[in-house]
C-alpha positions in Angstrom: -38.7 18.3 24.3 -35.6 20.2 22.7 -34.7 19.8 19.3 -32.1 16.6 18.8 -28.7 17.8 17.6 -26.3 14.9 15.2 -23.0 14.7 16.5 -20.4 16.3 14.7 -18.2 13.4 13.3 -15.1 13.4 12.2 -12.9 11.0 10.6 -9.2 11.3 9.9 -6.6 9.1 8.3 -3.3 10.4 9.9 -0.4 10.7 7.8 2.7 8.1 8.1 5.0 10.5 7.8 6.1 10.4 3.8 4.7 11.1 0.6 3.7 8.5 -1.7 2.1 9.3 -5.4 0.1 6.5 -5.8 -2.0 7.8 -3.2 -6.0 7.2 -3.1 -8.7 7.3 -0.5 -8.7 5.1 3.0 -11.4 2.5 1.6 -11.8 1.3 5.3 -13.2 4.9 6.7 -15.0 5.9 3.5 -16.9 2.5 4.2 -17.4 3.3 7.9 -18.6 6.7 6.3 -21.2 5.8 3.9 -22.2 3.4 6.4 -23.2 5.9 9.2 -24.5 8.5 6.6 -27.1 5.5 5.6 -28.4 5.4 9.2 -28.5 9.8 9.5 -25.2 10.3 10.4 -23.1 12.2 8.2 -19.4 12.8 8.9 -16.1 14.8 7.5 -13.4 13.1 6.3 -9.7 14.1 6.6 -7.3 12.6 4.6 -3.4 13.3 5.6 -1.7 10.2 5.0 0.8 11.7 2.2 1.4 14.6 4.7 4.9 15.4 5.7 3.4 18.5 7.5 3.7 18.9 11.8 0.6 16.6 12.9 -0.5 19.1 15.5 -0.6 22.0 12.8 -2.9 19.8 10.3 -5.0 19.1 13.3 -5.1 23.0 13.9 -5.4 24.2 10.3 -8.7 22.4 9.3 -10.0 22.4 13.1 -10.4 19.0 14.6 -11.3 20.5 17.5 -14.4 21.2 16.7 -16.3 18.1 16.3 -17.9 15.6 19.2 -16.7 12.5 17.8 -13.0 12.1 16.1 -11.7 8.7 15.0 -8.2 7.8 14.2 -7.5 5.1 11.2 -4.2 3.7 12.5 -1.0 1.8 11.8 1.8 1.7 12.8 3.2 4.1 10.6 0.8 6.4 11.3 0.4 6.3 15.9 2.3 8.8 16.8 0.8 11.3 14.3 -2.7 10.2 15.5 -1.9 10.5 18.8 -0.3 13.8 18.4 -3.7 14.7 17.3 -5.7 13.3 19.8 -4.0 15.1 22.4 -4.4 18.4 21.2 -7.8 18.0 20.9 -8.4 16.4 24.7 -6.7 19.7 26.0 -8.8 22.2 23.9 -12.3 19.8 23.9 -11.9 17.6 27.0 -15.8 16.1 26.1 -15.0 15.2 22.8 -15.0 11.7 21.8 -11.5 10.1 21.1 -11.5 6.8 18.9 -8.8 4.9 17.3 -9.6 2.0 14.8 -7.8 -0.2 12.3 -4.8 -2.6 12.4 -2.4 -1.2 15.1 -5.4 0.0 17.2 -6.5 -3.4 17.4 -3.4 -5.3 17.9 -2.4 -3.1 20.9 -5.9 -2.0 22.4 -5.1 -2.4 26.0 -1.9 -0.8 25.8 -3.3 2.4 23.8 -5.7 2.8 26.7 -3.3 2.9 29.9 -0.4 4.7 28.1 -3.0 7.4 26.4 -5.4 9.3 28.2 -6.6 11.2 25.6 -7.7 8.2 23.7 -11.3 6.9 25.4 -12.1 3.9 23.4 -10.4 1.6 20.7 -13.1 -0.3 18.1 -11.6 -3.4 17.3 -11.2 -5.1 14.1 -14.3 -3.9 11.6 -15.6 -0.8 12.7 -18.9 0.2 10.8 -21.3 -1.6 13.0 -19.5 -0.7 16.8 -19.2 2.8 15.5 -22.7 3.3 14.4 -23.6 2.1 18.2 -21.4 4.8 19.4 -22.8 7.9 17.6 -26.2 6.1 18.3 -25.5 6.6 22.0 -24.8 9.9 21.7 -27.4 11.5 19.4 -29.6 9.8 22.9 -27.7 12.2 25.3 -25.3 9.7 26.9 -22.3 10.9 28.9 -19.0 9.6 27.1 -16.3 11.2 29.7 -16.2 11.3 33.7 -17.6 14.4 34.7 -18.7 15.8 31.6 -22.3 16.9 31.0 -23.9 16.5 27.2 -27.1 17.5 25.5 -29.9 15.4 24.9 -33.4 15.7 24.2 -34.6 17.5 27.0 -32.3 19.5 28.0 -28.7 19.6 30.3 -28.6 15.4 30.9 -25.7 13.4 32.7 -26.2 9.8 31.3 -23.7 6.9 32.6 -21.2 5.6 30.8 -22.1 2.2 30.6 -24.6 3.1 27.7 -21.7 2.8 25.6 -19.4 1.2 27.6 -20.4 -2.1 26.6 -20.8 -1.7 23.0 -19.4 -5.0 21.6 -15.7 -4.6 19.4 -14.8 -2.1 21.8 -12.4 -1.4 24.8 -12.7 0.7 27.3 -11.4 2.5 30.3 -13.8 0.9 33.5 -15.4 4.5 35.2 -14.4 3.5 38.6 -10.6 3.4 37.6 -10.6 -0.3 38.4 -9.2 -1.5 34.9 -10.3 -1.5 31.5 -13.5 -3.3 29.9 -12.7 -5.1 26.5 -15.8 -5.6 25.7 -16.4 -9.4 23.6 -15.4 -9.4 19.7 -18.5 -8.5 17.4 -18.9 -10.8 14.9 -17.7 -9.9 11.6 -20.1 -8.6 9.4 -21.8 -11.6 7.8 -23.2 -10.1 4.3 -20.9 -7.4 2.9 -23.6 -6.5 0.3 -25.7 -4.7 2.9 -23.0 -2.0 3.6 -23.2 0.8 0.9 -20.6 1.4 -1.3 -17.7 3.7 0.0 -18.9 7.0 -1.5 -17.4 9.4 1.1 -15.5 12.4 0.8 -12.3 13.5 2.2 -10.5 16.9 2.4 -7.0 16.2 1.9 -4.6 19.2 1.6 -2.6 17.3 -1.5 -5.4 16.1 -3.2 -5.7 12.6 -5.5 -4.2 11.9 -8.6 -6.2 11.0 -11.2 -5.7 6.5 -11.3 -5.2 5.6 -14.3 -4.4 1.7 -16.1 -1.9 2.0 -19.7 -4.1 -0.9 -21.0 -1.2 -2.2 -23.2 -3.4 -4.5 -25.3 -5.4 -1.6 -26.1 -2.7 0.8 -26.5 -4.8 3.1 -24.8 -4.6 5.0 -21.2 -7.9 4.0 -19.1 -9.7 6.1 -15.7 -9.2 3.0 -13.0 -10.9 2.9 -10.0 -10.5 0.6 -6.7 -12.7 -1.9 -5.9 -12.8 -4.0 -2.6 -14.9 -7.3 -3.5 -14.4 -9.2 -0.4 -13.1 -9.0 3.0 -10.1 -10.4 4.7 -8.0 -13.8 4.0 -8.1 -17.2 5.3 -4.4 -18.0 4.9 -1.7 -17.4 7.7 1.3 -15.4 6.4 3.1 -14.6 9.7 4.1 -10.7 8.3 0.5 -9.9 7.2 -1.7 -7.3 8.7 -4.7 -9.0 7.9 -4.4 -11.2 10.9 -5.0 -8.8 13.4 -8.3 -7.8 11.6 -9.2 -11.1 11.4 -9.3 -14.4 9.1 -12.8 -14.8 8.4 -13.1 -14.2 4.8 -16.6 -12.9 2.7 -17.2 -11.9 -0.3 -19.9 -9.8 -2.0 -21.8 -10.6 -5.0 -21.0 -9.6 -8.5 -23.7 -8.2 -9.5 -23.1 -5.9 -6.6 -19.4 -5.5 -7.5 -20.7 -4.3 -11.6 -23.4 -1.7 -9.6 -20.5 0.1 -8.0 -18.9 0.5 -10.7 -21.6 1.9 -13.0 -22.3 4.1 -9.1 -19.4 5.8 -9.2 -19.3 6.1 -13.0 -22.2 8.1 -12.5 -21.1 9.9 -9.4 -17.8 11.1 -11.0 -19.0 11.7 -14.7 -16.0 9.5 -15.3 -15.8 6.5 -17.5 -13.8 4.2 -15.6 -13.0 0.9 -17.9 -10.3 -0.5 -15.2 -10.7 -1.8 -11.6 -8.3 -2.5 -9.5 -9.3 -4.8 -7.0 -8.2 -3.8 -3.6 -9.1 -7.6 -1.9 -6.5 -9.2 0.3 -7.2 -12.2 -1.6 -9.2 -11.7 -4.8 -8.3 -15.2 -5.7 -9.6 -16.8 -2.9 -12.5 -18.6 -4.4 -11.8 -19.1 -8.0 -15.5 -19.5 -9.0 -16.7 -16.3 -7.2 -13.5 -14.2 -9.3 -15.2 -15.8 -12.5 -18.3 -14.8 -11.9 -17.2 -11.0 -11.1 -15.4 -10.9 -14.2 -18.3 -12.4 -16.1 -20.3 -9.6 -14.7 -18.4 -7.0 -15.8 -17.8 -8.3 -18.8 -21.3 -8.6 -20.0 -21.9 -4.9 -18.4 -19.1 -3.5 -20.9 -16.2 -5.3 -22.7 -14.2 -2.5 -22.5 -13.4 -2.9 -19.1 -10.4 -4.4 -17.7 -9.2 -5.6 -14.1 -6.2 -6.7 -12.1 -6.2 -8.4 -8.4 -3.9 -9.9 -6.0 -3.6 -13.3 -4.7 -1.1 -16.7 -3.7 1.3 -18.5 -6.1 -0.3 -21.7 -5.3 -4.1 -19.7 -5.4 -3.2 -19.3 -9.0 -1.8 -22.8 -10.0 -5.1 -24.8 -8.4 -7.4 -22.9 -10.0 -5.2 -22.9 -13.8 -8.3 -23.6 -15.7 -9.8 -20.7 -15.1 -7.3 -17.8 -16.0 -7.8 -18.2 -19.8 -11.6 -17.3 -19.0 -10.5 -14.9 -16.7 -8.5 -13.1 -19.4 -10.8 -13.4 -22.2 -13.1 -11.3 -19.9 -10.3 -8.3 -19.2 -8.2 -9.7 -17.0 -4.8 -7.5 -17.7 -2.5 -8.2 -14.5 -2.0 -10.5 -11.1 -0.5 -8.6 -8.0 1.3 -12.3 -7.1 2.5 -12.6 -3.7 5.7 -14.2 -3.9 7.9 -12.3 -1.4 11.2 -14.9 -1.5 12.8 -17.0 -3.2 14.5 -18.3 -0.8 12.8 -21.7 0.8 14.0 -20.6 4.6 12.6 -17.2 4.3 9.6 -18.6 2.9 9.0 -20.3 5.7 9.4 -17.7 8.2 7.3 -15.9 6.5 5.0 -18.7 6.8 3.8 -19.1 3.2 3.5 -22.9 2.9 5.0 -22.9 -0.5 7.9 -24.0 -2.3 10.2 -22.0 -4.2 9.5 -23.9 -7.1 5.6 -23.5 -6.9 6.6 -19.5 -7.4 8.2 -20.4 -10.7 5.4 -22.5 -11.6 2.9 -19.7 -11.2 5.1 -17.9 -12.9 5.4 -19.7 -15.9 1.6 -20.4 -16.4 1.1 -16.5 -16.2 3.8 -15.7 -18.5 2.1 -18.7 -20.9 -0.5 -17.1 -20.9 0.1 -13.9 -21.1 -1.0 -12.6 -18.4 1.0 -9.5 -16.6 2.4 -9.9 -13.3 3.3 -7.4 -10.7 5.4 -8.6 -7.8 4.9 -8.7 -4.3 8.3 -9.3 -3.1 10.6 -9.2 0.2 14.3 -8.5 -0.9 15.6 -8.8 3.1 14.6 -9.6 6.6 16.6 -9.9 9.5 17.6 -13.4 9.5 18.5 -13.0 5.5 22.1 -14.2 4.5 24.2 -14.1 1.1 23.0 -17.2 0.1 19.5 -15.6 0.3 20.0 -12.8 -1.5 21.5 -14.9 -4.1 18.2 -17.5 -4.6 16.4 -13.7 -4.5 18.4 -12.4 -8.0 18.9 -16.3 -9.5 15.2 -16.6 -9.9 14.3 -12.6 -10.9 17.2 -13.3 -13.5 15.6 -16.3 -14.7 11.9 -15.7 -14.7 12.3 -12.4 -16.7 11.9 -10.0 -13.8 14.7 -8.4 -15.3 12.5 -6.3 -17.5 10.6 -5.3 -14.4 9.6 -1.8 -13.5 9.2 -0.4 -11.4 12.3 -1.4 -9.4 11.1 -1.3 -5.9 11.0 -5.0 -5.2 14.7 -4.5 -5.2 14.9 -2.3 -2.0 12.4 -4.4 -0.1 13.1 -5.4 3.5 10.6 -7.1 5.9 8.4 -4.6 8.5 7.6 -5.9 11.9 4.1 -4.9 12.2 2.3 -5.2 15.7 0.3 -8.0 16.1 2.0 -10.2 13.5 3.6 -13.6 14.1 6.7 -12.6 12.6 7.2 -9.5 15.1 6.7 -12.3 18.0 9.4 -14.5 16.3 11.7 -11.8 16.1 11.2 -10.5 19.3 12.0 -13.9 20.7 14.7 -14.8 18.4 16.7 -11.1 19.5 15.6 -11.5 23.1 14.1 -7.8 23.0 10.6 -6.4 24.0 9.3 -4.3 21.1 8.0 -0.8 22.2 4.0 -1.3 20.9 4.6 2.2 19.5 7.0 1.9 17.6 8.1 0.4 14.5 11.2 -0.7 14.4 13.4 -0.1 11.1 13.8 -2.8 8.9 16.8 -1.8 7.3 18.9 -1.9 11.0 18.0 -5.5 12.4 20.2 -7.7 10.0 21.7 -10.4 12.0 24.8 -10.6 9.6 26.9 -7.7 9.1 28.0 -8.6 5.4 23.8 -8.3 4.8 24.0 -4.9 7.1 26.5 -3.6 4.9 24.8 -4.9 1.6 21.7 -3.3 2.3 23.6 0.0 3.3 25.1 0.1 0.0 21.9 -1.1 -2.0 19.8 1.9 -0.2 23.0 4.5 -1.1 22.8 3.5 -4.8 18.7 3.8 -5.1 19.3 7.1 -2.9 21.5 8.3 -5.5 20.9 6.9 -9.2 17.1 5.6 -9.1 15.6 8.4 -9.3 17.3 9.6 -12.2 16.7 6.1 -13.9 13.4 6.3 -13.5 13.1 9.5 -15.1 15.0 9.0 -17.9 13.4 5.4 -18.5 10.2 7.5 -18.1 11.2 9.7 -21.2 13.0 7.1 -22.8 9.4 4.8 -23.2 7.1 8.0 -23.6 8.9 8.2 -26.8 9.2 4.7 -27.9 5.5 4.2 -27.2 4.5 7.5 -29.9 6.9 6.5 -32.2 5.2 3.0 -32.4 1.4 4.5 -32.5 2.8 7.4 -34.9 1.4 10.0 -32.5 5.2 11.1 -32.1 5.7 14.8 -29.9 4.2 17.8 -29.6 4.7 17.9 -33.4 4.0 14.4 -34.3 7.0 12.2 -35.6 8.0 10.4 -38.6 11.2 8.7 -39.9 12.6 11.7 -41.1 12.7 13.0 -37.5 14.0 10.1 -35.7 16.6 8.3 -37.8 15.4 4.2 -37.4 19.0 4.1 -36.1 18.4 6.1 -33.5 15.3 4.2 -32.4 16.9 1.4 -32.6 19.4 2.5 -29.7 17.1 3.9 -27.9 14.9 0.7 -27.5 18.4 -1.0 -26.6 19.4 1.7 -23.6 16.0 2.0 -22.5 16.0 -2.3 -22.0 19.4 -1.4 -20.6 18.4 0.8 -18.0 15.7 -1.5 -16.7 18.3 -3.8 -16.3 20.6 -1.3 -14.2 19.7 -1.8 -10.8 19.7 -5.3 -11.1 23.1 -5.4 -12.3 24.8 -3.6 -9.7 23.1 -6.0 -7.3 24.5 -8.7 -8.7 28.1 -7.4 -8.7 27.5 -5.5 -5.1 26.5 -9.6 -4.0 29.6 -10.9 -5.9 31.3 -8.7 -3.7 29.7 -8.8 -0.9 30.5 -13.0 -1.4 34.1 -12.1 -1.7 34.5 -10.1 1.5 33.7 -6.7 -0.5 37.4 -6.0 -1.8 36.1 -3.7 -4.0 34.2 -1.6 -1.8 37.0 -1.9 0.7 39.2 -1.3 -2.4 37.4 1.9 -3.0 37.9 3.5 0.3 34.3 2.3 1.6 34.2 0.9 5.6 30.3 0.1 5.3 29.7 4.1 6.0 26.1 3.7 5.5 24.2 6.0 3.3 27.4 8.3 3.2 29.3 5.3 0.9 27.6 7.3 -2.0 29.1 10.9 -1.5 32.4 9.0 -1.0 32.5 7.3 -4.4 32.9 3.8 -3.3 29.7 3.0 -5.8 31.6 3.7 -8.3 33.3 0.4 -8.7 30.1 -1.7 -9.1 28.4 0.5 -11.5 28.0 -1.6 -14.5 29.0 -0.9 -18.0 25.4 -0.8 -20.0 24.3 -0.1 -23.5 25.7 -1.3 -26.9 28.6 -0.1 -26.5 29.1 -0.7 -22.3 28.5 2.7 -20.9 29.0 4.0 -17.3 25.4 4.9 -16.5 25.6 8.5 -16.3 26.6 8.6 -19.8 23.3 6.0 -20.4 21.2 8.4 -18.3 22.3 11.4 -20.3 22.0 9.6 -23.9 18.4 8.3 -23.0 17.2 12.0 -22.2 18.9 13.6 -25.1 17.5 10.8 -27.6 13.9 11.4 -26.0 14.3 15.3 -26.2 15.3 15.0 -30.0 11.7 12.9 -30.7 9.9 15.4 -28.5 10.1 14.6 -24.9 11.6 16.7 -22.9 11.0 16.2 -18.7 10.4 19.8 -16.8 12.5 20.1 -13.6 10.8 18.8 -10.9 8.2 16.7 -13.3 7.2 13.3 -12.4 6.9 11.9 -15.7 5.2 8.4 -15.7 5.8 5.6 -18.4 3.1 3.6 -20.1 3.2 0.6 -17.4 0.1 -0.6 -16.4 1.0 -0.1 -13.4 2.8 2.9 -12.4 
């Protein structure tokens, strides 16, 4: 009998073709990871979904073509990069094993298979039990391509492919060429407590930033780390991902949730005293969030948590939020995407408008933080849209609100959601499955085309040096008020209180920026745009920037009504003369929670 050899695994999150800071690991493979290293199967994690690098040179570089078994998290961002991949592999390792997983894998299964050759199967929907089948079936010496002898146990073997074939979760290509076999669902994995936490390790050529939580209540920057308590959503928001995974929601216990935590406290040498809870729906059953925070609570005080959830989630269950907070509850991701009631329907929340203020209003009563889930545009928005969208971030202080992103927003037609179908009907088009389609070039109304156009050619060409100076600007403000000052300290004799006085007023001034040249770009956009028109601007697109038609809805800001460069410029110098001074190049981050 000849000695077993493991598989060589591999797992790779491909990259969606942008960098984004806020990056952290893919929770869904390093859970698929840990799970198959519990049954003796370890595996290598590759993490490129920040890369803006050639896909095939990644793939080459840390040499995916050298393991047996590959899998590909996708979305829809990320396809064509994963299948770029793939395909090198299949032409320098024809025997290895190709598998795709996730959201867009499983929306478009079928399709992946006849348009791909070098993909040979897609799991479907959760993939730590089908996948653990399929390494299973090869560490017993079955075949997993036409014509291609394996190892096994004893020697040179050549085991049919229906050993694996008819794995349930799965889709295949049928050996004979007659078809494919999609194999029936797998049930969803009924205790989520049995599956060990997501302690996996990824080489990533960018590495992870430190997450961190600015606990303001504390006054005090805190180690964070992500934690995913439960399992899908039961609701039916036609633009969600979620659905294509499936609806069936679960939960795992809290004493489970507190042993992770204390885990990878342990694992990390790092005293993490925030979680951020990754759940669809944290908030789904209002009991089960108490008892989590209880738990964590009463296994150190000092830690703090935020989660995500519905506006009308947050309003059934109002009695227990001051618990909630008493226990370190610091912020609610809300999901309130419009405004507008039409929108809100497409989108098929099955709330009002006014429910979002509500929720709101009971947050902001009791202090509780929000950060906003929101969708500025999609293609059937109109003025009227856009102006219930400002109206109610005007009135329920979102003002105030960085960072500013919610304000660029437009919807994504993700595969497999309800709101891709409606659109696809509602245009008369057929979507390519691999692609997805820009959101920012499917308004139905030009005056919302050329809105959009001139929205994305302002954040192109003032937000990031808003942010940056606000950065500064609140760095300051923030060691002036604990009297930890610069590099040198800080005192009054430093920093004149007059000077800190104006300071606090641009820096409110600046968060308010963005927002005000939406209102007067809508104003205008209401009017026929006479300005923009006025200004030599023909709805050019990103180029109305270079060509200085912004420069008639910049608002006047500050005490004394500034344009903004001069704002900009006066915020940097103020936060230079108490000690903060921004490299070139540096991303310097403010003291919100959340940034």
């Amino acid at each position: 009998m000849g000695t077993l050899t493991r598989p060589a695994i591999a797992f790779v999150n491909p990259s969606v073709g942008f960098s984004d800071r806020r990056k952290s690991k893919p929770i869904g493979l390093a859970y698929i990871m840990a799970y198959l290293e519990k049954s003796g199967f370890p595996s290598s994690g590759f993490d490129f979904g920040d890369s803006e690098d050639d896909a095939v040179e990644l793939a080459a570089h840390y040499g995916l073509d050298r393991f047996d078994v590959v899998g590909f998290s996708v979305y829809n961002e990320s396809f064509r990069a994963a299948i770029a991949m793939a395909e090198w592999i299949k032409n320098r390792r024809p025997e290895c094993l190709i598998v795709l997983g996730g959201p867009h894998a499983t929306a478009v299964h079928e399709h992946i298979l006849r348009r791909y050759s070098c993909v040979d199967v897609v799991v479907r929907r959760e993939g730590e039990e089908a996948m653990l089948d399929l390494v299973r079936g090869l560490d017993v010496g079955l075949d997993v391509s036409v014509g291609v002898d394996v190892d096994g146990y004893g020697g040179h073997v050549r085991a049919p492919l229906t050993g694996l074939t008819g794995i349930k979760g799965t889709t295949w290509r049928a050996p004979d060429g007659s078809g494919l076999l999609v194999n029936e669902d797998r049930d969803f994995v009924p205790d989520l407590d049995r599956i060990p936490f997501p302690d996996a390790e990824f080489t990533s050529h960018s590495g992870y930033p430190d997450l961190t939580y600015y606990d303001e209540v504390q006054g005090r920057l805190k180690a964070a780390l992500t934690i995913c308590s439960s399992r899908s959503c039961p609701y039916n928001c036609s633009f969600c991902g979620v659905l294509t995974i499936g609806r069936k929601y679960r939960s795992r216990e809290a004493e489970r949730v507190v042993a992770e935590l204390l885990h990878f406290r342990a694992r990390h040498g790092v005293n993490y005293e925030h979680v951020y809870f990754s759940d669809a729906n944290f908030f789904v059953s209002p009991t089960r969030a108490l008892e989590v925070a209880e738990a964590l609570y009463a296994a150190d005080p000092q830690v703090t948590f935020s989660f995500g959830t519905r506006v009308n989630q947050i309003l059934k269950a109002a009695e227990v939020l001051p618990r909630l907070k008493e226990c370190g509850l610091r912020f609610i991701e809300l999901g309130i995407e419009s405004a507008s009631e039409p929108v809100l329907e497409r989108l098929a929340k099955h709330v009002k408008p006014e429910v979002n203020v509500a929720a709101v209003r009971l947050l902001r009563r009791l202090g509780i933080e929000i950060s906003l889930d929101f969708i500025m545009l999609d293609p059937a928005t109109t003025l009227p849209d856009i102006r219930a969208n400002l109206e109610f971030l005007r009135e329920a202080g979102f003002y105030d609100y960085v960072p500013h992103d919610h304000l660029y927003t437009a919807l994504v037609l993700y595969e497999g959601t309800p709101i891709r179908d409606f659109y696809a009907r509602r245009f008369g088009v057929v979507f390519d499955p691999d692609d997805l389609p820009s959101p920012f070039t499917l308004f139905e109304l030009p005056e919302v085309q050329r809105f959009s156009d001139t929205l994305r050619a302002f954040r192109k060409q003032w937000q990031d040096r808003i942010d940056g100076a606000l950065a500064q600007g609140e760095l300051a403000l923030a060691s002036m008020a604990d009297g930890s000052g610069g590099p040198d300290g800080w005192d009054d004799s430093d920093f004149p209180r007059e000077s800190h006085a104006r300071l606090q007023l641009d820096v409110v001034s600046l968060r308010h920026a963005p927002n005000l040249f939406m209102e007067r770009l809508l104003e205008d956009a209401e009017a026929g745009f006479p300005l923009l028109d006025g200004a030599g601007d023909k709805g050019g697109g990103d180029e109305v920037g270079d060509m200085g038609g912004l420069e008639v809805l910049l608002p006047r800001l500050g005490h004394d009504h500034v344009q903004l460069h001069d704002l900009i410029e006066r915020t940097e110098a103020a936060a230079r003369e108490a000690g903060f001074a921004q490299a070139p190049g540096a991303d310097v981050v403010g003291p919100h929670g959340r940034d």
